[in-house]
N, C-alpha and C positions, 0 to 999 in steps of 0.2 A: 515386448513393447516397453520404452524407457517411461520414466514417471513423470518428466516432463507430460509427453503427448497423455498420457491417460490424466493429469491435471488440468490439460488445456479443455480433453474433452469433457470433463465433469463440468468445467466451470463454463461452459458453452450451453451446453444442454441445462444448465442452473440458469442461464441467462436469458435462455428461449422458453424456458417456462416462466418465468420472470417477466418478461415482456405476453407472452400472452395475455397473462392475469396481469397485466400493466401497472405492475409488483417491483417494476425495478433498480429505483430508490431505495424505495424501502430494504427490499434484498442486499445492496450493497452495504446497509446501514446494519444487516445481518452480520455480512461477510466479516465487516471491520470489527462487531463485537465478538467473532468469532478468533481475529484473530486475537485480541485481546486477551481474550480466555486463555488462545493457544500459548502465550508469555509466559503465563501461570507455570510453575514447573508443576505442581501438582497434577491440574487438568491434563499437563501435557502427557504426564506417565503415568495417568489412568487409562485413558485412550489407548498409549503404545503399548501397554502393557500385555507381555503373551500368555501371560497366564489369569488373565479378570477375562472371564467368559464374553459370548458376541452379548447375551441378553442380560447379562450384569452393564455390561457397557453401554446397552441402551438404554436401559432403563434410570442410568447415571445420566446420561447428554441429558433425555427427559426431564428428569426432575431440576437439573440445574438451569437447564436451561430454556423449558419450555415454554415458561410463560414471558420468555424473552425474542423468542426469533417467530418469523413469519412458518407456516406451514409447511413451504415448500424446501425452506431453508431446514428445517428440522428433519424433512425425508432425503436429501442428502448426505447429513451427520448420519442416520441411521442407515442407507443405501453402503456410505463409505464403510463403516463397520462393519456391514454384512461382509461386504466382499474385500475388508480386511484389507484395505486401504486406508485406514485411519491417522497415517503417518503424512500420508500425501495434503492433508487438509489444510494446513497454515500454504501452499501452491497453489490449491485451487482457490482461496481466496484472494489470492495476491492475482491469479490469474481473472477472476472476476472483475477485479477492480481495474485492471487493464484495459479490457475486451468495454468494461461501462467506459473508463475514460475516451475510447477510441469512439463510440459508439456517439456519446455526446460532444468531441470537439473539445475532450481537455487536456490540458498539457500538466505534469507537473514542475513547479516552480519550486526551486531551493536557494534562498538568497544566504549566505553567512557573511556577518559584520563581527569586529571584535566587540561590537559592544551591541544592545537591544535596537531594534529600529521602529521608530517610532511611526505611529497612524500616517501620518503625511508623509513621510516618503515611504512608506508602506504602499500606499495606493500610489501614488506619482508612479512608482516601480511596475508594477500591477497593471497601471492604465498604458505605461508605454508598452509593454511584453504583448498585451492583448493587442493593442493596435499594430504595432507591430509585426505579431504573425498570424493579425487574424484569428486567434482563436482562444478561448477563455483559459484562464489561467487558477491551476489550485496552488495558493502558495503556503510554507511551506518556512522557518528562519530558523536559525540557528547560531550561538555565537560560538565564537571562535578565535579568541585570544592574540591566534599565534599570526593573523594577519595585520598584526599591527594596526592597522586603520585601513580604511574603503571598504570594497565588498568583492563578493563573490557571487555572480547570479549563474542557477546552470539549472538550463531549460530542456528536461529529457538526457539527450544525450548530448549537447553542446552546454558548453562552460564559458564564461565572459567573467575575465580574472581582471578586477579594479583596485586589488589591492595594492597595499603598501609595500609588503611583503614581493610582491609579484613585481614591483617597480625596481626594489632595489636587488631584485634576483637580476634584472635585465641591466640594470648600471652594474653591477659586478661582472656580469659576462661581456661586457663591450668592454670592461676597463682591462679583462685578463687576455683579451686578443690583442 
């Protein structure tokens, strides 16, 4: 079985217990500071490490972390250890956060401008994306220099190129045919 499918199935079953216990906010509020941790190079090769035992390892997640994630979220991290999956875990989170966005109607949004974008047309952006395709939007900015000016908005997997950059890509190309 690829690590894919055994990540998708962890963060399913994290998400069905999550919803029972009507947990599932909050859960995702886990997942992200999980991954956060997982950035950490430290945390990260304490986890992978093949030689720090399963109950040295859990009893590490434990203490760093227990007074931080919900229940259910913590017999996961300890589940994944056991069974020596603990590499897979920065997937299943990203797969959690998926399976929530699908579940609630959300898209992610990434606008990148060369320069900061300010509240007002922050929301103007936000209110036409939502209207638009119908469904709420997490957005998401970034800058980026190298676009000279306008923007770049890209919804999931489609992209809406307003740059500058992108304007005079398309006058150079009509002018070298």
């Amino acid at each position: 079985m690829n690590d894919s499918t055994i990540s998708v199935r962890y963060a399913r079953a994290l998400f069905a217990s999550a919803r029972g216990k009507e947990l599932v906010a909050e859960v995702r509020k886990d997942m992200q500071l999980l991954l956060e941790m997982l950035r950490e190079k430290p945390f990260r090769t304490m986890l992978e490490s093949p030689v720090l035992p399963e109950s040295k390892k859990t009893d590490l997640v434990t203490d760093l972390l227990g007074g931080h994630l919900r229940e259910s979220s913590l017999q996961l991290l300890k589940l994944t250890i056991k069974n020596n999956r603990e590499v897979l875990l920065a997937d299943i989170a990203r797969h959690y956060e998926k399976i929530f966005k699908q579940e609630h109607g959300i898209q992610s949004v990434m606008i990148s401008s060369p320069v900061p974008i300010n509240d007002t047309a922050r929301s103007a952006i936000v209110s036409s994306i939502e209207k638009t395709l119908e469904t709420k939007a997490e957005v998401s900015s970034r800058e980026n220099s190298e676009l000279i000016g306008g923007f770049v908005i890209r919804v999931e997997d489609q992209q809406y190129d307003a740059s500058v950059k992108a304007q005079l890509a398309a006058i150079k190309k009509k002018l070298l045919k």
